[in-house]
C-alpha positions as CSV (number, residue, x, y, z in Angstrom):
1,X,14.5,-92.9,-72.6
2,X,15.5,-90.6,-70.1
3,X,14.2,-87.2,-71.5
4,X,10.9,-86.0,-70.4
5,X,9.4,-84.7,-73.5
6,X,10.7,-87.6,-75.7
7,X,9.2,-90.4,-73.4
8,X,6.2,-88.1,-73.1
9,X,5.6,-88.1,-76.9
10,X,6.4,-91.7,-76.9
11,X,4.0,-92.4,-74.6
12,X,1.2,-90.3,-76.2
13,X,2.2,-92.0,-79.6
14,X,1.2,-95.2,-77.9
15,X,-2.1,-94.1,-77.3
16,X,-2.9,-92.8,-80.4
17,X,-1.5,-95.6,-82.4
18,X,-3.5,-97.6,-79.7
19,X,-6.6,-96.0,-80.5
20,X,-6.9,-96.3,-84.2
21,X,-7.6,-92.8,-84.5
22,X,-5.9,-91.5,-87.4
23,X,-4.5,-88.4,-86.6
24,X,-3.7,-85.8,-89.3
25,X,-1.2,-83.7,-87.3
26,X,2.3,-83.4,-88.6
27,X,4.3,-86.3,-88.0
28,X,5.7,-87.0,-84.4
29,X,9.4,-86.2,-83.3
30,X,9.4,-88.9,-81.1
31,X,9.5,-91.4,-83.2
32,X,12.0,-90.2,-85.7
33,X,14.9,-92.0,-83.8
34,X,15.5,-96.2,-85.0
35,X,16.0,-96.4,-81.0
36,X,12.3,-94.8,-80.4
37,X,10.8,-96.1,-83.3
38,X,11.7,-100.0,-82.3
39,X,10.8,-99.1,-78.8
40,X,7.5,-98.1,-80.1
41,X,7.0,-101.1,-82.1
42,X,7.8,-103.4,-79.3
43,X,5.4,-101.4,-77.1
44,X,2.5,-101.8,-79.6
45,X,3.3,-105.5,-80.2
46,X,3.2,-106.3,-76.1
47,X,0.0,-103.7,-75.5
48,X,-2.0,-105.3,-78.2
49,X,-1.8,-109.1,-77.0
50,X,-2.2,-107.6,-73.3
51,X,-4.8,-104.5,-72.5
52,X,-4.7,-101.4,-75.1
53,X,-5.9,-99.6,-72.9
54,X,-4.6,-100.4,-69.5
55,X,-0.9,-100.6,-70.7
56,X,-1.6,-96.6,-72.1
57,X,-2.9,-95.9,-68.9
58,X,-0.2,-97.5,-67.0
59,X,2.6,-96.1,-69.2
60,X,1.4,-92.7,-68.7
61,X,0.9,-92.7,-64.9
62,X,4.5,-94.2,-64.5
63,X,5.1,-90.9,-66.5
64,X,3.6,-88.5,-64.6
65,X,4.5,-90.2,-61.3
66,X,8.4,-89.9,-62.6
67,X,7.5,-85.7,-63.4
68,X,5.0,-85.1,-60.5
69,X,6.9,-81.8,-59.3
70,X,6.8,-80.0,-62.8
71,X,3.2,-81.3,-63.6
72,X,0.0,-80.7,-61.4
73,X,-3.2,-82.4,-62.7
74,X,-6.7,-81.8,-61.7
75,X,-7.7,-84.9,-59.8
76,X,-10.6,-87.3,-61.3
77,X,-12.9,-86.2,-58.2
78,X,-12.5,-82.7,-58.8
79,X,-12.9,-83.0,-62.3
80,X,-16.4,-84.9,-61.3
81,X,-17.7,-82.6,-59.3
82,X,-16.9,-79.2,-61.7
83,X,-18.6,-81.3,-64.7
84,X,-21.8,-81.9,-62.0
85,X,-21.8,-78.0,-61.1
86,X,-21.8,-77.6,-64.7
87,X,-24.8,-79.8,-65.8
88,X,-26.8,-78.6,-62.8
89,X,-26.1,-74.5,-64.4
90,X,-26.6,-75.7,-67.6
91,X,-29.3,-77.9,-68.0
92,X,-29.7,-76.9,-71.8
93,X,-28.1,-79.4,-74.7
94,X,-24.2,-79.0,-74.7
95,X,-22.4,-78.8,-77.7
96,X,-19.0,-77.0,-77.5
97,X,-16.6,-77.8,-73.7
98,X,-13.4,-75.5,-73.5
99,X,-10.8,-76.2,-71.0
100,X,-8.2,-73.2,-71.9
101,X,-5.1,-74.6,-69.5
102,X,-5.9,-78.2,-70.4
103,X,-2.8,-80.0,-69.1
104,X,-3.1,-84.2,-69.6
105,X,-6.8,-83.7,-70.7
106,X,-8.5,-84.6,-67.4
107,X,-11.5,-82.0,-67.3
108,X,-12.3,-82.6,-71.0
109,X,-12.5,-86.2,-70.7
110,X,-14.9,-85.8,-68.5
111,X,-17.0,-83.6,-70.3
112,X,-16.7,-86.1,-72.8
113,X,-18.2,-89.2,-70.7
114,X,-21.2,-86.4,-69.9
115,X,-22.2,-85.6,-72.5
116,X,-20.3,-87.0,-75.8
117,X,-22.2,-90.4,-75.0
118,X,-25.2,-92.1,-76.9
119,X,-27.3,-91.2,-79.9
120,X,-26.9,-87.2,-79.6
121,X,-23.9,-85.8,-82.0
122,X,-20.1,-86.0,-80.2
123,X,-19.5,-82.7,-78.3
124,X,-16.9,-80.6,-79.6
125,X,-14.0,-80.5,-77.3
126,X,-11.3,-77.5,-77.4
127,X,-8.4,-77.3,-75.3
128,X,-4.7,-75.2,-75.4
129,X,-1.9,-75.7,-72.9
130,X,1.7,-73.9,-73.1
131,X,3.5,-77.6,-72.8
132,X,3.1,-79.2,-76.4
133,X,3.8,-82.7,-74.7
134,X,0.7,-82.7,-72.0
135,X,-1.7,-81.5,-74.8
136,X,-0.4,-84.5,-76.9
137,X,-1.4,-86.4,-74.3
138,X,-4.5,-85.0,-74.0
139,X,-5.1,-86.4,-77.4
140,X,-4.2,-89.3,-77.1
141,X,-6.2,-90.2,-73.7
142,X,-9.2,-88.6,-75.3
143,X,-9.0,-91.2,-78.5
144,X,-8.2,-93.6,-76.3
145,X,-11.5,-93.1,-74.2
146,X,-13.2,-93.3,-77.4
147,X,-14.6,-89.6,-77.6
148,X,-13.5,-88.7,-80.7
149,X,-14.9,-89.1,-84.4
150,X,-12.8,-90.2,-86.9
151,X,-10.0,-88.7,-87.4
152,X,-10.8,-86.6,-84.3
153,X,-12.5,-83.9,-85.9
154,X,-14.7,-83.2,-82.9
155,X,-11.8,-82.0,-80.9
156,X,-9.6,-79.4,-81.2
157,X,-6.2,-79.1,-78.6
158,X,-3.6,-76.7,-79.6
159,X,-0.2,-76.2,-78.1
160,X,0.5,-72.2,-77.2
161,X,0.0,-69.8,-74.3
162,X,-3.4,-69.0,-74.4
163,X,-3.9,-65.9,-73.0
164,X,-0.9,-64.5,-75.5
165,X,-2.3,-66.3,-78.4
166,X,-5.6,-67.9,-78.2
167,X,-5.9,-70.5,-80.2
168,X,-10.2,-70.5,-79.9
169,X,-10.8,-66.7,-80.2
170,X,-14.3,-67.6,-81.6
171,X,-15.3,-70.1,-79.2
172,X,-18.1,-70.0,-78.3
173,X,-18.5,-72.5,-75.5
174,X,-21.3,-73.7,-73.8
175,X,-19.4,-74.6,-71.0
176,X,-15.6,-73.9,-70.2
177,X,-14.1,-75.6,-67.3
178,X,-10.5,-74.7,-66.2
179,X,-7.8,-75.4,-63.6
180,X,-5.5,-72.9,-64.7
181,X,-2.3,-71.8,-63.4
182,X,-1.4,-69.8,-60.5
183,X,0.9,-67.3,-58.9
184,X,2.5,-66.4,-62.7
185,X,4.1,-63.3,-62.9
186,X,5.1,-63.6,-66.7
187,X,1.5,-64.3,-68.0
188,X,1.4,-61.0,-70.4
189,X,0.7,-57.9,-68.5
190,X,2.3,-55.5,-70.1
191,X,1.7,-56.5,-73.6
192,X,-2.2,-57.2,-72.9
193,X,-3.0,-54.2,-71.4
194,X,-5.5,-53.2,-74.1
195,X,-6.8,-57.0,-74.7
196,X,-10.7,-56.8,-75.4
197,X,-11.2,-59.6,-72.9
198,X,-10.7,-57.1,-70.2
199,X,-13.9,-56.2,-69.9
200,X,-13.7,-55.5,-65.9
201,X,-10.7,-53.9,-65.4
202,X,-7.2,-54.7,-66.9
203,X,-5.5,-57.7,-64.1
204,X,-2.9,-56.3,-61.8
205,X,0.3,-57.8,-62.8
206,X,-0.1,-59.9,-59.3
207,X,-3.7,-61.7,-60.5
208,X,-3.1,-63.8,-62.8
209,X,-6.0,-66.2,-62.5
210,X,-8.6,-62.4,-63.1
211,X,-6.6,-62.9,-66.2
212,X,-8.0,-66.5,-66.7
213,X,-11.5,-65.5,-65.3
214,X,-12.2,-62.8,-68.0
215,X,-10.7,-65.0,-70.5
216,X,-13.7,-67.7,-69.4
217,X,-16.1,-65.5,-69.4
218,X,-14.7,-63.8,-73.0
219,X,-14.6,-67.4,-74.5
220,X,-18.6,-67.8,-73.4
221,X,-21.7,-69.0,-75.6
222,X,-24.9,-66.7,-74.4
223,X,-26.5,-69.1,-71.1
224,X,-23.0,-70.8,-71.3
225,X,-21.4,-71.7,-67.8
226,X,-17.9,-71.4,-66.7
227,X,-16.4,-73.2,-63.5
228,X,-13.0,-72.1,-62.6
229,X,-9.9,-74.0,-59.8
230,X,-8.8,-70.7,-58.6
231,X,-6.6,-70.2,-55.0
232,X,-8.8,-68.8,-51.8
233,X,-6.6,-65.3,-52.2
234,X,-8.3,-64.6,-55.4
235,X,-12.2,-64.1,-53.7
236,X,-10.2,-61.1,-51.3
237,X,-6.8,-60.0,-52.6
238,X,-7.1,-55.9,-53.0
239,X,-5.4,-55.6,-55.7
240,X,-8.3,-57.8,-57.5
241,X,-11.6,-55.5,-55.5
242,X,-12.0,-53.5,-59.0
243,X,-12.9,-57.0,-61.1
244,X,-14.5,-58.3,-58.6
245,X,-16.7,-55.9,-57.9
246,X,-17.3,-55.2,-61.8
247,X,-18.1,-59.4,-62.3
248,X,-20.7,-58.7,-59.2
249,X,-22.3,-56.0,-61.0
250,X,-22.7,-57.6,-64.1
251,X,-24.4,-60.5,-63.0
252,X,-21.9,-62.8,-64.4
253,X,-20.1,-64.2,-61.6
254,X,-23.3,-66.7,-60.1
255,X,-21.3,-68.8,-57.3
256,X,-18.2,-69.0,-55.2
257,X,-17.6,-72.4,-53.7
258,X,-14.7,-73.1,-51.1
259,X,-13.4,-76.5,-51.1
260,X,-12.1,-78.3,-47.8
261,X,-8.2,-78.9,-47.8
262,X,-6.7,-81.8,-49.8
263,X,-9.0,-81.5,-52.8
264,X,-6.5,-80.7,-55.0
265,X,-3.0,-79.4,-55.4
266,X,-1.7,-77.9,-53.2
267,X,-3.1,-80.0,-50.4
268,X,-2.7,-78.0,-47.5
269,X,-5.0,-75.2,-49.1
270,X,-8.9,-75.0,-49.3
271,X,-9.3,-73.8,-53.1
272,X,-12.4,-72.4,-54.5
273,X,-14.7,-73.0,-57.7
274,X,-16.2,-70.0,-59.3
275,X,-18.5,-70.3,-61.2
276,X,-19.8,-68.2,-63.9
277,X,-22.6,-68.1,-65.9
278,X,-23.4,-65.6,-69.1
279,X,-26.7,-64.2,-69.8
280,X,-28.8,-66.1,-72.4
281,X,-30.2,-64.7,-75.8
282,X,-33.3,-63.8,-74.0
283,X,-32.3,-61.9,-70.9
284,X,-32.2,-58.4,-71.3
285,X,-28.9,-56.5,-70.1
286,X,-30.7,-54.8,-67.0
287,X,-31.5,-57.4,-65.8
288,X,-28.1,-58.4,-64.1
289,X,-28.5,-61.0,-61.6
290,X,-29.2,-59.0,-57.3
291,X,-27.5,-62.2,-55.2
292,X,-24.5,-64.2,-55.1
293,X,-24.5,-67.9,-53.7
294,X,-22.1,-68.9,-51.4
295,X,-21.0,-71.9,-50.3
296,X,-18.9,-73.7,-47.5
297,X,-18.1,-77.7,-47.8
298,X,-14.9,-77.2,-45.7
299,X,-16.6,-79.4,-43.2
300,X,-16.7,-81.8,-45.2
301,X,-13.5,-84.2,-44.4
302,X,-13.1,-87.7,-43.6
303,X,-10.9,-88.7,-40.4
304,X,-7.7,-89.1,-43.2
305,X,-5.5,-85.3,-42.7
306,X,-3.9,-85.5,-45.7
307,X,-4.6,-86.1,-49.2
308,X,-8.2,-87.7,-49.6
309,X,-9.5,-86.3,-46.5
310,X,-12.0,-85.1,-48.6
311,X,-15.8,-86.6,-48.0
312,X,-16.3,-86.2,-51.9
313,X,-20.0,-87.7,-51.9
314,X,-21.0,-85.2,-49.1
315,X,-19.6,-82.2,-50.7
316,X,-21.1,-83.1,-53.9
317,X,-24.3,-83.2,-52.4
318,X,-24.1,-80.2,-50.7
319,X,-23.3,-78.3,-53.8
320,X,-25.5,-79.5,-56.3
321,X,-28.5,-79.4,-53.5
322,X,-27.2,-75.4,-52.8
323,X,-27.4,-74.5,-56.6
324,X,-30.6,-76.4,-57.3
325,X,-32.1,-74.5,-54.5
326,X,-32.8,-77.6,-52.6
327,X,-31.5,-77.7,-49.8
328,X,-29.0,-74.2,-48.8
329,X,-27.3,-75.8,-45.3
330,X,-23.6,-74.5,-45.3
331,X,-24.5,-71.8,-47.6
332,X,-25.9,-68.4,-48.1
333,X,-27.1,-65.9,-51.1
334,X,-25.8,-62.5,-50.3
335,X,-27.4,-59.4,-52.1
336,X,-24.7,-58.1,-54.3
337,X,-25.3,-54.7,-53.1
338,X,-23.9,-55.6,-50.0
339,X,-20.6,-57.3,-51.2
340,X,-19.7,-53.8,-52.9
341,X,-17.9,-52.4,-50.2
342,X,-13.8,-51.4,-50.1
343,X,-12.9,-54.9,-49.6
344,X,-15.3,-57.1,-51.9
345,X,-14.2,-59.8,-49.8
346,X,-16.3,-63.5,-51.7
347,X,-14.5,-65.4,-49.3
348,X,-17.7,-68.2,-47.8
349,X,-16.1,-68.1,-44.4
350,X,-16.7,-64.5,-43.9
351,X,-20.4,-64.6,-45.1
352,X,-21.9,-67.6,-43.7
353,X,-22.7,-67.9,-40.0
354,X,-22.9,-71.1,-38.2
355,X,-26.0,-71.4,-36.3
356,X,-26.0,-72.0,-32.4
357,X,-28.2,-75.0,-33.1
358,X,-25.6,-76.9,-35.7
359,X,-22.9,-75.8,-32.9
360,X,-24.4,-77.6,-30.0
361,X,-25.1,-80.8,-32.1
362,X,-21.4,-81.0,-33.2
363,X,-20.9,-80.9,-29.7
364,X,-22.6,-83.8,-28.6
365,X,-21.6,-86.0,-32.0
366,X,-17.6,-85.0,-30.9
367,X,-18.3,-85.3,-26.9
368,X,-19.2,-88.7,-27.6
369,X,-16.8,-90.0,-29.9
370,X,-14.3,-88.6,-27.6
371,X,-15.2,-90.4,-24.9
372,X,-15.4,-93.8,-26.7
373,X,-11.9,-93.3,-28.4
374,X,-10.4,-92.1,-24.7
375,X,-11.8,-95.5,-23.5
376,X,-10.3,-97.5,-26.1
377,X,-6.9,-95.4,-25.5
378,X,-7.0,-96.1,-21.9
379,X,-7.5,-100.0,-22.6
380,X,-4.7,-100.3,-24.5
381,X,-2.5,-97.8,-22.5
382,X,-3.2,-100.1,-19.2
383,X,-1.6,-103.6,-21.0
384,X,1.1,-101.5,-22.3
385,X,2.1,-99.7,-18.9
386,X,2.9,-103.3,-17.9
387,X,5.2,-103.5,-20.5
388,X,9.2,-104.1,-18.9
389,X,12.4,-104.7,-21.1
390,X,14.0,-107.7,-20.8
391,X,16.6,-107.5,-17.4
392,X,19.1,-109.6,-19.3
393,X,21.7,-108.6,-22.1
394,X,21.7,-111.5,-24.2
395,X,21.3,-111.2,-28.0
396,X,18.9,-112.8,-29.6
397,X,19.5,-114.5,-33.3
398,X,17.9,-112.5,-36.5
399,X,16.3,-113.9,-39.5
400,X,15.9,-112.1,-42.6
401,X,12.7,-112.3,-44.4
402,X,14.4,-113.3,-47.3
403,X,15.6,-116.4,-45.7
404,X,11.9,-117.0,-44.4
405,X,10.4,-116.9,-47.4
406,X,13.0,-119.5,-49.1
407,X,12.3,-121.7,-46.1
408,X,8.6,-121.5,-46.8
409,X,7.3,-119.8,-44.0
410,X,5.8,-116.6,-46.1
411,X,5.3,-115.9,-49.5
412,X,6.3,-112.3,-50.9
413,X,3.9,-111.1,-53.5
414,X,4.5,-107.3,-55.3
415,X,1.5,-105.0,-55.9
416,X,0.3,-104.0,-59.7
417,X,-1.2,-101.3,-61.6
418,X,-4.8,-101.1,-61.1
419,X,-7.6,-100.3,-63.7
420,X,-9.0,-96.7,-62.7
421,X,-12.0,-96.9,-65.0
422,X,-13.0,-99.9,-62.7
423,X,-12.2,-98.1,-59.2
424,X,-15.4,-96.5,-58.0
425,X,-14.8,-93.9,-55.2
426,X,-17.2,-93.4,-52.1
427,X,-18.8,-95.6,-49.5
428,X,-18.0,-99.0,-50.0
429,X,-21.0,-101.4,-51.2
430,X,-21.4,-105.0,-50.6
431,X,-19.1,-107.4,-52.1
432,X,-16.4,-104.6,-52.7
433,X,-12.5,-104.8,-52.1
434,X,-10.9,-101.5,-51.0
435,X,-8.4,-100.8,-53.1
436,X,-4.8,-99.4,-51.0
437,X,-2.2,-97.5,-53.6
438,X,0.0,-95.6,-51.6
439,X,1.1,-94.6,-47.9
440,X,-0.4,-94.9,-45.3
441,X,-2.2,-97.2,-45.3
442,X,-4.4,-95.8,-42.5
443,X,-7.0,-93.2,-44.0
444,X,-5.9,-93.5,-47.6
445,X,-9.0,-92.2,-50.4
446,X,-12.1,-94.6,-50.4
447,X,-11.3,-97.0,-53.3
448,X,-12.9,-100.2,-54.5
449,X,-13.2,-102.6,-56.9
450,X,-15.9,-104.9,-57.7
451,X,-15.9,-108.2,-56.6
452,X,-15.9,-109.6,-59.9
453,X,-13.3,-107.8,-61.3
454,X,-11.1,-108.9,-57.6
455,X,-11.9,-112.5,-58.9
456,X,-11.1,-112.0,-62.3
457,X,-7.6,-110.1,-61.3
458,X,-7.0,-112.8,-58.8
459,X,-7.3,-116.1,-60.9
460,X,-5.3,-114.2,-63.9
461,X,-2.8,-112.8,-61.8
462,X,-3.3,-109.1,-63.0
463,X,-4.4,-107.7,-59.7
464,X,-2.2,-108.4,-56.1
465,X,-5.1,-109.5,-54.1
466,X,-4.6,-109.9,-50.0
467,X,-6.2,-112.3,-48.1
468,X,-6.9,-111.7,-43.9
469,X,-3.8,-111.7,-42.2
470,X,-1.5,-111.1,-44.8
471,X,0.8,-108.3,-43.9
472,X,0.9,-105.3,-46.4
473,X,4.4,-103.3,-46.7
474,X,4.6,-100.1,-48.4
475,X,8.1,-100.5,-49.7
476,X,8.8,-96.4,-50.6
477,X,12.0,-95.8,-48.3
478,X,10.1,-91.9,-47.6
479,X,6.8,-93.4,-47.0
480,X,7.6,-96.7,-44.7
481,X,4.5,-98.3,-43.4
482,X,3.5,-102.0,-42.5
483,X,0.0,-102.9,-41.8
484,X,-1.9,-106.6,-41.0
485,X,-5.0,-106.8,-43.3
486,X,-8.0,-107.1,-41.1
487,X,-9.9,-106.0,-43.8
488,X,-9.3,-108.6,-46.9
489,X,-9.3,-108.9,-49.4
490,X,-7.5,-105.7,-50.4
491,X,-6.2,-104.6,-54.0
492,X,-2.7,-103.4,-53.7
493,X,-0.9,-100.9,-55.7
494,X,2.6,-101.1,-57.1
495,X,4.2,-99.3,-54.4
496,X,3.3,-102.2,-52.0
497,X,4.0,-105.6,-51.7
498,X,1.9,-108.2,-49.4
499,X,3.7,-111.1,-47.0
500,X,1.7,-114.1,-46.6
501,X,2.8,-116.4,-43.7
502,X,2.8,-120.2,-42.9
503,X,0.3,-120.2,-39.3
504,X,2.2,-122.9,-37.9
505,X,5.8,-121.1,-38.3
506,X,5.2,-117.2,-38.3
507,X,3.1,-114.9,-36.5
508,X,1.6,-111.9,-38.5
509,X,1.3,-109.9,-35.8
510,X,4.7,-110.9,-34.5
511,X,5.8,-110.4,-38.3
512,X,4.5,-106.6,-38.9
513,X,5.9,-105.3,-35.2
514,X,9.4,-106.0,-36.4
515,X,9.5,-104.8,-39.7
516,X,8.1,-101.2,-38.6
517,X,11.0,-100.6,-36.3
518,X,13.3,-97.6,-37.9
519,X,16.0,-99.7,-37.6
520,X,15.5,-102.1,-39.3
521,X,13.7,-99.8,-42.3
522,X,17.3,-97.9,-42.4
523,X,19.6,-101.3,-43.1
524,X,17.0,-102.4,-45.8
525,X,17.3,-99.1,-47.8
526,X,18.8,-99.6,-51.3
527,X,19.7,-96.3,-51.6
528,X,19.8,-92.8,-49.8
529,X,17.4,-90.9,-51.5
530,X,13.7,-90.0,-51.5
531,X,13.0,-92.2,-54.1
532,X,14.6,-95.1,-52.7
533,X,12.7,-98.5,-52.2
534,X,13.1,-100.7,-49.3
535,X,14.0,-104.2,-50.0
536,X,11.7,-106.0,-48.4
537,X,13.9,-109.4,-47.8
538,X,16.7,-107.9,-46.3
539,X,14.0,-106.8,-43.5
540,X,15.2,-108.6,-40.2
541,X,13.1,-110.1,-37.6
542,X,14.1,-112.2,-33.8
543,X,14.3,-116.2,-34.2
544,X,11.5,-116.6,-31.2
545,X,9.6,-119.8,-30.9
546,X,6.1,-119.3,-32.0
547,X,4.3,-119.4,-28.2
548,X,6.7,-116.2,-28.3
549,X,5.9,-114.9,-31.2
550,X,2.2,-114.6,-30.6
551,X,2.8,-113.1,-27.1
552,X,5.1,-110.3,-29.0
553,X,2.3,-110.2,-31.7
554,X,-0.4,-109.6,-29.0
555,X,1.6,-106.7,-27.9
556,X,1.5,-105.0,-30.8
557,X,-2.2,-105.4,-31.7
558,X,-2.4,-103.5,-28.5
559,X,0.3,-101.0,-30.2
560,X,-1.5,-100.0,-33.2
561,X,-4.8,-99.8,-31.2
562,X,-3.0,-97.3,-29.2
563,X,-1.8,-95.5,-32.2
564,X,-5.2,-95.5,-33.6
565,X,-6.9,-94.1,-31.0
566,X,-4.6,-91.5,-30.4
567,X,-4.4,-90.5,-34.1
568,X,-8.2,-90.4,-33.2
569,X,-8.4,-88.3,-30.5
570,X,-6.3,-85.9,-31.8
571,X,-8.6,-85.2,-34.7
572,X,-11.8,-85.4,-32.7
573,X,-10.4,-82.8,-29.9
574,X,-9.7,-80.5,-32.8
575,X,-13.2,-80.1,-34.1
576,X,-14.1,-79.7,-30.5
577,X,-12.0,-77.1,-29.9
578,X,-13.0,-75.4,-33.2
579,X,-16.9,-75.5,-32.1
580,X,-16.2,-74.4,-28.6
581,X,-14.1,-71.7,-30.3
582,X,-17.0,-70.9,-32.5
583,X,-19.3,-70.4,-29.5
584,X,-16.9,-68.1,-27.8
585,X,-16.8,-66.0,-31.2
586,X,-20.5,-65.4,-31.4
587,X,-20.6,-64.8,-27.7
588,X,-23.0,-67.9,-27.2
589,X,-21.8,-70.0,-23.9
590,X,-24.5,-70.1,-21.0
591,X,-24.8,-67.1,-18.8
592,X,-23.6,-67.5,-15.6
């Protein structure tokens, strides 16, 4: 198709042709073309003797994979966690969900799975978004998930920029949940300045997202809860003090939450949920609420750096335990009285203390893991000190892996979509395959699939299912990575493709060490730019006998333990260095 918003419409057409549900909305653009309208046919026709479902879900991920610099989504985790601070704030029936920047329709399909389920009466679900193509979309995921009445009269998603021209003025929601965007200049300050949602203080042409806050709070049921994505900035910018301060005194503004880094877009930044909750019928207004919770999960990582690093169980936890008044560890309640000073700084970091005796046990948890990762790094650093080059010049023959495979000593298989609403996230449990989508392969999210659904995908051929040994390739030209599977089986992902080898001819080991080396990644490019794929059989390895090979191979084992532990150390010595650095702060070393 070519065109963004035409294959976008296309796709959400799928869906909602997919779904049964039949829309009443004016008739779709998309489709208006022969071309698109036979391509639409022939979609339905192959989707309907396949999986409904999974071929809408895999039709729009391609899509937003092919756009992922001009659309941000909230990821599913994220979304989990704001629908769990919600339900613990709100523990009354919920009958109306807002999500005012609703994008793709993440946040209120997950309202819908909370509380759109069973006997009770479908929640009503309201949603606006300036791109007319993502809330199509939102539509058509929403009837596909099968939370909508017939004819989807239970929902309600309007295309328009909703703080210019609300599109739910009269909402009314129990809860509103919102990721909105950030850092807009253009987002109607001039001709707002006498809006009625400004009830704290018109936003300074440079905050936005106070905008998007007192448009939450405007678009409120009495007891209704808001949780908000907003940037760290927001909880300590000055030119925001006056609304903050004015959302303190009120009572309104119940919780500030910071997030560790890699939670969502953009990664490198820890962003915060706020969450706000509106008096109820009964509450008198002076009787605003004295304290402020606080809370810090930026502990809360895995070993991965980048994206996924985030311990999503753990944080969870500690949220939902802080605002049921559980359990307050990495948290605080701070009178309001004393945040009203010239700053009106909510940041967590600058209100919670960490205690000498949380200090000294990080210590001892890192010490020790230090020391057992510098022994492994000094196990494999003596073998590979030993290490000479060859004192000869001779050359020595290559095989491509192409050739290997058509002379039967590996198979190549390609990785698949994957069905999210199988993939469960956390700790694995028994009988589980992790399931790897992307690179690297080292620390990715904790994914996994059932082991009947592995089966299942196996025998049918719908799923790309590793066994031990095989060596996994991730085959983006940007993103290189090779990796023996120790761990089968493993579910791969379409960006990654698995080599199987004959024992008796190849070496795995031998096998994965030469197709890592950047050489050989640069001759198997197809093209030059980010996007590129390598082609996996033009990657080139030595003709060596196997006795040979499995020397080499053994080599590299000790290479990637080497690179493990060092990727390991590096981490552990940092969280060191940030508790010795915390004891230095609060002036807590032993006196000499």
């Amino acid at each position: 198709m070519g065109e963004r918003d035409a294959t976008g419409l296309l796709v959400a057409e799928v869906g909602l042709r997919l779904s049964g549900a039949e829309f009443a909305g004016p008739p779709d653009e998309s489709v208006a073309d022969p071309r698109r309208a036979d391509l639409l046919k022939r979609t339905l026709e192959l989707a309907v003797k396949d999986d409904p479902p999974g071929s809408f879900r895999l039709l729009l991920e391609r899509w937003l994979r092919a756009h992922v610099r001009q659309i941000t989504t909230t990821p599913t985790r994220l979304a989990e966690l704001m629908l769990k601070i919600a339900a613990v704030s709100h523990p009354d029936p919920v009958r109306t969900v807002l999500d005012p920047a609703c994008g793709t329709g993440t946040l209120l399909m997950a309202a819908g799975r909370q509380w759109g389920r069973g006997d009770e009466p479908r929640v009503r679900l309201l949603g606006q978004d300036n791109d007319h193509v993502l809330v199509r979309l939102a539509t058509a995921r929403l009837a596909m998930e099968g939370l909508t009445d017939s004819g989807l009269s239970n929902i309600s998603l309007a295309a328009g920029d909703t703080l210019r021209a609300d599109a739910h003025p009269t909402a009314q929601a129990d809860v509103v949940l919102c990721n909105p965007p950030s850092n807009e200049r253009d987002w109607g300050h001039s001709e707002l300045a006498t809006d009625p949602r400004w009830v704290y203080g018109q936003p300074p042409r440079t905050e936005p997202e106070l905008a998007w806050v007192q448009h939450a709070a405007a678009s409120l049921a009495p007891g209704g809860v808001a949780v908000l994505v907003l940037p760290p900035a927001v909880a300590a910018r000055r030119a925001g003090r006056r609304i903050r301060a004015g959302l303190l005194r009120s009572g309104l503004l119940h919780a500030v939450i910071a997030l560790p880094p890699g939670a969502a877009p953009p990664y490198g930044v820890g962003l915060h949920l706020w969450v706000l909750r509106a008096k109820s019928s009964g509450e008198r207004p002076a009787e605003p609420r004295a304290e402020l919770t606080l809370v810090d999960t930026s502990d809360n990582r895995t070993p991965a750096v980048e994206r996924g690093g985030v311990d999503w169980p753990a944080v969870t936890a500690q949220v939902t335990d802080v605002l049921r008044g559980t359990d307050m560890s990495g948290a605080v309640t701070v009178p309001v009285v004393d945040l009203l000073d010239e700053q009106v700084d909510l940041t967590p970091a600058r209100h919670i203390p960490r205690t000498r005796a949380a200090t000294m046990v990080d210590l001892r948890r890192y010490w020790s893991r230090f020391d057992a990762h510098l022994s492994e790094l000094r196990g494999a650093a003596d073998v590979l000190s030993e290490v000479r080059p060859a004192d000869h010049d001779q050359t020595v023959p290559l095989i491509s892996v192409g050739e290997l495979e058509r002379a039967g000593a590996l198979q190549i298989r390609s990785g698949q979509g994957v069905p999210e609403d199988l993939v469960r996230r956390g700790e694995r449990r028994e009988g589980e395959a992790r399931v790897l989508t992307a690179s690297p392969l080292s620390g990715q999210p904790q994914l996994w699939l059932p082991s009947s659904a592995v089966a299942k995908g196996d025998e049918e051929d719908f799923l790309t299912v590793t066994a031990s040994q095989d060596v996994i390739v991730s085959v983006l030209a940007r993103a290189f990575d090779v990796q023996v599977d120790t761990d089968a089986p493993s579910v791969l992902g379409p960006q990654l493709s698995a080599l199987r080898v004959t024992p008796a001819v190849l070496d795995p080991w031998f096998l994965a060490g030469c197709l890592r080396a950047p050489a050989n990644v640069q001759q198997a490019g197809t093209h030059a730019s980010t996007t590129s794929r390598i082609d996996v059989r033009r990657l080139q390895v030595p003709r060596l006998t196997l006795e040979e090979q499995r020397r080499y191979g053994e080599i590299y084992r000790r290479v990637v333990v080497f690179e493990r532990e060092l990727r390991e150390l590096r981490m552990v010595g940092a969280e060191l260095s940030r508790s010795l650095g915390d004891l230095l702060a609060v002036g807590q070393l032993p006196r000499g």
